[in-house]
SETI-157555 format. One record per residue (C-alpha): residue in three letters; x, z, y negated. Coordinates in Angstrom, 1 decimal, padded with zeros to 4 digits. Example, Ala and Ser with C-alpha at 12.3 -4.5 7.8 and 13.67 -1.06 7.14 Angstrom:
<sites>
SITE,aa,xx,zz,yy
SITE,ALA,012.3,007.8,004.5
SITE,SER,013.7,007.1,001.1
</sites>
This chain:
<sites>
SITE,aa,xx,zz,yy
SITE,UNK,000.0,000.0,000.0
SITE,UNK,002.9,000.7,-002.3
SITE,UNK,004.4,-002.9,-002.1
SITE,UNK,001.2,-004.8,-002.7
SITE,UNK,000.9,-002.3,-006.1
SITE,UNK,004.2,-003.3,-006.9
SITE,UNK,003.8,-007.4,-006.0
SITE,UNK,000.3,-006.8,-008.2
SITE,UNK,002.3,-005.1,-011.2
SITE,UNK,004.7,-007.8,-010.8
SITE,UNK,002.4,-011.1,-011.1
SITE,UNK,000.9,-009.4,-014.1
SITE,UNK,003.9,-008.9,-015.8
SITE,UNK,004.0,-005.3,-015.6
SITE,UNK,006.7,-004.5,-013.3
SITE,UNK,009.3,-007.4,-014.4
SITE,UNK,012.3,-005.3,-012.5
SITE,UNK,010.5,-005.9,-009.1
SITE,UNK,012.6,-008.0,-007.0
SITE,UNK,009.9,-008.5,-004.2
SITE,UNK,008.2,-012.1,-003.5
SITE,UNK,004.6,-012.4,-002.7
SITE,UNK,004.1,-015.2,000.1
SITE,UNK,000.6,-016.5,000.0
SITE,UNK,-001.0,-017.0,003.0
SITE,UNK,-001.4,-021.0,004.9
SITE,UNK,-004.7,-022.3,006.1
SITE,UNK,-003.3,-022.0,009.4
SITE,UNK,-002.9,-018.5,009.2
SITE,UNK,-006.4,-017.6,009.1
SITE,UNK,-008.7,-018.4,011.2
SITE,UNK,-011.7,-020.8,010.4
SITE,UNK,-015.0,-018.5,010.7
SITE,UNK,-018.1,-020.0,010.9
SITE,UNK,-020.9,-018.0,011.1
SITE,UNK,-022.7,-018.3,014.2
SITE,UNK,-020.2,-021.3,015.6
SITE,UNK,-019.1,-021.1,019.4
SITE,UNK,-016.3,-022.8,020.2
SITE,UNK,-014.6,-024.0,023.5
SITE,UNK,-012.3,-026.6,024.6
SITE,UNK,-013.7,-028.5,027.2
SITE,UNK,-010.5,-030.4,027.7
SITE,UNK,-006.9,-031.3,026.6
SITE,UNK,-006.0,-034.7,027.0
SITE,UNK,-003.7,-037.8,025.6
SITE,UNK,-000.5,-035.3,024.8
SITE,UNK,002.4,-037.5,023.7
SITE,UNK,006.1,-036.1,022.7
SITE,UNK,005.0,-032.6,024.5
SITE,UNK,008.1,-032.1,027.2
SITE,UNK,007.6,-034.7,029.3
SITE,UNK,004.4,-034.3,030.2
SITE,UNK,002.8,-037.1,031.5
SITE,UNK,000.5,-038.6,028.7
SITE,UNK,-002.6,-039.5,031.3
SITE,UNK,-002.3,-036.2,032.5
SITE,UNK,-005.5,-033.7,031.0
SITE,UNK,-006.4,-030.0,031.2
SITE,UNK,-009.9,-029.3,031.3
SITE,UNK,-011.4,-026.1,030.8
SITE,UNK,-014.6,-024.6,032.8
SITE,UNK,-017.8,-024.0,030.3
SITE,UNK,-018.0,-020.4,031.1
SITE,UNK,-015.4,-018.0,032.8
SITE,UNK,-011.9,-018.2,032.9
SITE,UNK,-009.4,-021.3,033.3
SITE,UNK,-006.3,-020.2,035.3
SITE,UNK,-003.2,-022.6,034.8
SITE,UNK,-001.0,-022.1,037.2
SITE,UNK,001.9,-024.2,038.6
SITE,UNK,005.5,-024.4,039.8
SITE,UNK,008.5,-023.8,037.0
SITE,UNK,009.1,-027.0,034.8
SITE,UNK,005.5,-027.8,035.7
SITE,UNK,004.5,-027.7,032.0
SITE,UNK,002.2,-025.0,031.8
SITE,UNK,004.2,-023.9,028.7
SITE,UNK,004.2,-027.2,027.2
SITE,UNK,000.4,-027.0,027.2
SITE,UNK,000.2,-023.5,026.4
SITE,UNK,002.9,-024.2,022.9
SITE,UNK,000.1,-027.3,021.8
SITE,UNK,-002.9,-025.3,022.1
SITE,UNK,-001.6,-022.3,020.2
SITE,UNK,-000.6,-024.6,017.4
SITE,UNK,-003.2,-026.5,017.5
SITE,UNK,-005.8,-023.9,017.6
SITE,UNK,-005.3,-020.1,015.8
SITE,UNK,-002.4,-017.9,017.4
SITE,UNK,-000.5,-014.8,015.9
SITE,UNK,002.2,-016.1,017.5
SITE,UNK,003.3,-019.5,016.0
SITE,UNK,006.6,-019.7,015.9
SITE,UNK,007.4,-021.4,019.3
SITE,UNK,008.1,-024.8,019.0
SITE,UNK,007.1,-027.5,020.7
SITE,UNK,009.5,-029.5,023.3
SITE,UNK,010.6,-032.9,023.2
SITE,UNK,010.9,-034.8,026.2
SITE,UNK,014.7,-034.2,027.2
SITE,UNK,014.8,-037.3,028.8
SITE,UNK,014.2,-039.4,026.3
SITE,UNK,017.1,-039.2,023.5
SITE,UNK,014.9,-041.2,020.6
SITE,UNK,012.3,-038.0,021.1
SITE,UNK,013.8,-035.6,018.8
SITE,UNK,012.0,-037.6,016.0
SITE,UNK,008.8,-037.7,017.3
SITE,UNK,005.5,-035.8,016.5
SITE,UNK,003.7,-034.0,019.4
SITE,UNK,000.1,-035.0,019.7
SITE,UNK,-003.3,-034.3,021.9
SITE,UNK,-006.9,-034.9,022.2
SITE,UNK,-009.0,-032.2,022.4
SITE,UNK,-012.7,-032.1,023.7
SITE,UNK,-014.3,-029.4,021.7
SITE,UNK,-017.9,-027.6,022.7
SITE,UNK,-019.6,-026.9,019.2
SITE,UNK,-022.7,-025.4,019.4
SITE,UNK,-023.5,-027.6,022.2
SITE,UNK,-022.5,-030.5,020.3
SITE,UNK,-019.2,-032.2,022.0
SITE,UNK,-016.3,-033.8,019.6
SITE,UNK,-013.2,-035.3,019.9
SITE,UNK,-010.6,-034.3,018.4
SITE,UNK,-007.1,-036.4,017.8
SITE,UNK,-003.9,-033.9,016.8
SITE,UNK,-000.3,-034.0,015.6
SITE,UNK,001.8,-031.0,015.4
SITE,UNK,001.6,-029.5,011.8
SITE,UNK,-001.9,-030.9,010.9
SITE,UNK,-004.4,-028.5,010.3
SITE,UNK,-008.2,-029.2,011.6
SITE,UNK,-010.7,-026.2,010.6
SITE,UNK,-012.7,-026.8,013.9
SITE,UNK,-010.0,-025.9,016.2
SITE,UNK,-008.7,-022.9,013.8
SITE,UNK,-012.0,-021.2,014.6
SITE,UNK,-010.2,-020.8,018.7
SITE,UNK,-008.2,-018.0,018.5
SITE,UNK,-005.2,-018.2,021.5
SITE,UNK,-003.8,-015.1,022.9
SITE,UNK,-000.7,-014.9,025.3
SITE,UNK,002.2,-012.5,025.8
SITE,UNK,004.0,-013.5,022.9
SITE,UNK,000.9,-012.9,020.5
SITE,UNK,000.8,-009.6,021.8
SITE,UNK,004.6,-009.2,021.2
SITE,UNK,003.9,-010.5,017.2
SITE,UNK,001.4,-007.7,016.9
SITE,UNK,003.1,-005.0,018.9
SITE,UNK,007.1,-005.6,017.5
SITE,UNK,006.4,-006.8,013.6
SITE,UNK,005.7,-004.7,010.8
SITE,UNK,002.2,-006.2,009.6
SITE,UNK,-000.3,-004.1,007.7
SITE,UNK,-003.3,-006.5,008.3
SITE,UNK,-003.8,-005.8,012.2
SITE,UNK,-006.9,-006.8,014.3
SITE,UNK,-008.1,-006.5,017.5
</sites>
């Protein structure tokens, strides 16, 4: 509570000494919340420069329940797992997403996917590439080991559940 008075006395001038920088929050670090929306992926599909996954290859989700992803090391779960948390809203955004290391022209190249979207009933299509925003899929909120690892190891005051 002390730092935001002094980041508040210092954007009005009142506090000139302070040496502290405010950072205002990006749209992708709040989730999108419509009132009333539900949201699900139906499926993940079309992922291009993402490991080297194959681009034909999908990940569809059940309607109600629990999907369970689960495969052998190097099988890409991960590589699936880094899309959809940027992609969608995650605590935990700082993992990158993998190139194919294969392909030596791939460091240059912008992951992308498809994602089928349940809203309200309604089913859309949505096209991605890493570090675009779209407000629909910021209204999924991902959680994984290393979003419980943001919230348990940093020092943030504005904590939820």
């Amino acid at each position: 509570m002390h730092e935001l008075t002094e980041l508040c006395l210092k954007e009005n001038g009142l506090l000139p000494s302070c040496t502290k920088i405010s950072t205002p929050l990006s749209q992708a670090s709040v989730p999108a919340t419509a009132a009333g929306a539900c949201l699900a992926i139906k499926r993940m599909s079309g992922l291009k420069n993402v490991n080297c996954l194959d681009q034909h290859q999908e990940l569809k989700f059940v309607a109600k329940g629990l999907t369970v992803v689960y495969g052998a090391n190097g099988s890409g779960k991960s590589g699936y797992a880094r899309v959809i948390k940027r992609a969608c809203f995650s605590r935990d955004r700082g993992e990158k997403i993998l190139p194919d290391v294969k392909d030596e022209t791939a460091i240059d190249k912008i992951a992308e996917a498809v994602f089928d979207i349940d809203e309200n009933g309604i089913e859309k299509t949505y096209k991605w590439q890493d570090g675009a925003f779209i407000e629909t899929l910021s209204g999924i909120s991902v959680f994984d080991a290393r979003s419980a690892r943001v919230m348990l190891d940093q020092a943030q005051d504005c904590r939820y559940v």
